[in-house]
C-alpha positions in Angstrom: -21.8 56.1 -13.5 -21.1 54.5 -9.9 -18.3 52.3 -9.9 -18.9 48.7 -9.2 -17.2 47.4 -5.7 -14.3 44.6 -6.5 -14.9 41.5 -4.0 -11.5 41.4 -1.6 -8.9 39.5 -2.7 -9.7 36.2 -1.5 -13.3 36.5 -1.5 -15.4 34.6 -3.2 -17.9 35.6 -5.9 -20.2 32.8 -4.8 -23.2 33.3 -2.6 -23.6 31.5 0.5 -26.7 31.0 3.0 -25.9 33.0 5.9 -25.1 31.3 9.1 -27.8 31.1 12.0 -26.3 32.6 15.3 -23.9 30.2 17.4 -23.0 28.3 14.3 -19.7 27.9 12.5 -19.0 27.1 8.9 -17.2 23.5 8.6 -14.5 23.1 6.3 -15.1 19.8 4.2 -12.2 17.3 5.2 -11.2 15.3 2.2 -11.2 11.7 2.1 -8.5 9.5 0.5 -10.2 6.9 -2.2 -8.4 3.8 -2.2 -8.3 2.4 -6.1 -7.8 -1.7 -5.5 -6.1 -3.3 -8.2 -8.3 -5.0 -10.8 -9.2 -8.5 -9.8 -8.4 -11.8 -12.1 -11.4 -11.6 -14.2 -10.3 -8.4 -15.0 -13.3 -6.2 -14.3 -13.7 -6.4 -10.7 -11.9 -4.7 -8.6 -10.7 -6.1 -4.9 -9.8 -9.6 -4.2 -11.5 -12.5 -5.2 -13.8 -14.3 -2.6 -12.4 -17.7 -3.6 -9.4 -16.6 -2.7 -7.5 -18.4 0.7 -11.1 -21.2 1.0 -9.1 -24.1 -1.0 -5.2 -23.7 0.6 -4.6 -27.1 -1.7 -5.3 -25.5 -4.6 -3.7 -21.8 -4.1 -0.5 -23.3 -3.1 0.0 -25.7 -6.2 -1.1 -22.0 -8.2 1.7 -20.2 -6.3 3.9 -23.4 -7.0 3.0 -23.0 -10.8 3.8 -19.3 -10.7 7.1 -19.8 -9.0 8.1 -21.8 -11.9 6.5 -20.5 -14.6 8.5 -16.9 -13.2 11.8 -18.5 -13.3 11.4 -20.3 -16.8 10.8 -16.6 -18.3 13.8 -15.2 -16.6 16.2 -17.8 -17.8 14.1 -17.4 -21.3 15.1 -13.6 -20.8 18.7 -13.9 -19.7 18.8 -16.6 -22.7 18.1 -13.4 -25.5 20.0 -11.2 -23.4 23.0 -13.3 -23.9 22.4 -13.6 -27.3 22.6 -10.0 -28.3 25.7 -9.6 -31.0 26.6 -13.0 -31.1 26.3 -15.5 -34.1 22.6 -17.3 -34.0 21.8 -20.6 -35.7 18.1 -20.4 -37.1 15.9 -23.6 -38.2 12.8 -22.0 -39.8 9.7 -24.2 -41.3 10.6 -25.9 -44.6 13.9 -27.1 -42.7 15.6 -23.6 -43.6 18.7 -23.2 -41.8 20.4 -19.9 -41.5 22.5 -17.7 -39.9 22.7 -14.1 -38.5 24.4 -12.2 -35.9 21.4 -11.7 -33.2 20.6 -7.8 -32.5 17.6 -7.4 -30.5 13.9 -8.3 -30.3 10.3 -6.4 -29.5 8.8 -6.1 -26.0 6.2 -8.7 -26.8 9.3 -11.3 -27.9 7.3 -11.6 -31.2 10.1 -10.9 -33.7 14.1 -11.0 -33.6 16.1 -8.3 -35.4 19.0 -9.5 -36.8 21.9 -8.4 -38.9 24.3 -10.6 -41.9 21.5 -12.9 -42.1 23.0 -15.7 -44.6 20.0 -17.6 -46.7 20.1 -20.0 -49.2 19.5 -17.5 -52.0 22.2 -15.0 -50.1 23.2 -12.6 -47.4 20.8 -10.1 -46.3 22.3 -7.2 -44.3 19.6 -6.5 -41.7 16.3 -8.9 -41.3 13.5 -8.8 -39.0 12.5 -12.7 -38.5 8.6 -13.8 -37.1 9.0 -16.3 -34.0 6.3 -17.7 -35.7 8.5 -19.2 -38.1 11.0 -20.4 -36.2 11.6 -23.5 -34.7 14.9 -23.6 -32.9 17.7 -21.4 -32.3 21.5 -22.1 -30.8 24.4 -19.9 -30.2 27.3 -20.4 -28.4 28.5 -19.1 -25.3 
């Protein structure tokens, strides 16, 4: 039984047209894709044509931003500073109580919080909905 011939190392097992006479084989040159960001309405990609006509309106928007930006980082420096200090809670039904503030989830939906005294007692550790609360103070 002949033995089979191994391609070289490096060769390819794939067959390729041969080349006519005078002709060289091109190596492909890869092209970068740039990936835009997703656009406002949230399926387009690029930036939206609208965008830089009305300089009126996209400066009061940029205005807005700016401010709604630095209410949320005084909001966030506000929990920040609250972590491990005493917390005064006014829930619905006028329920007040209090609890030593621990830490809250990424989407500020809930506030962990531990010694939380209730009228009907003290619970050790409590995990309170925002959604029921209506103001909180602590002192600095």
């Amino acid at each position: 039984m002949p033995e089979k011939e191994l391609p070289a190392r490096g060769a390819s097992y794939r067959r390729e047209a041969p080349l006519l006479t005078g002709e060289t084989r091109q190596i492909p040159t890869p092209v970068p894709v740039i990936r835009l960001p997703r656009g406002p309405d949230g399926t387009s990609r690029g930036f939206s044509v609208a965008r830089g006509q009305d300089r009126a309106g996209s400066l009061v928007e940029v205005a807005e931003q700016r401010a709604r930006a630095a209410l949320r980082e005084r909001y966030l420096r506000s929990i920040l500073a609250m972590v491990g200090r005493p917390v005064h809670f006014t829930l619905h039904e006028r329920v007040q109580v209090d609890a030593r503030f621990g830490a809250t989830d990424l989407d500020v939906a809930n506030f962990h919080v531990s010694q939380l005294q209730t009228p009907l007692g003290v619970q050790g550790e409590a995990l309170l909905r925002c959604a029921d609360i209506i103001s909180y103070s602590f002192q600095l």
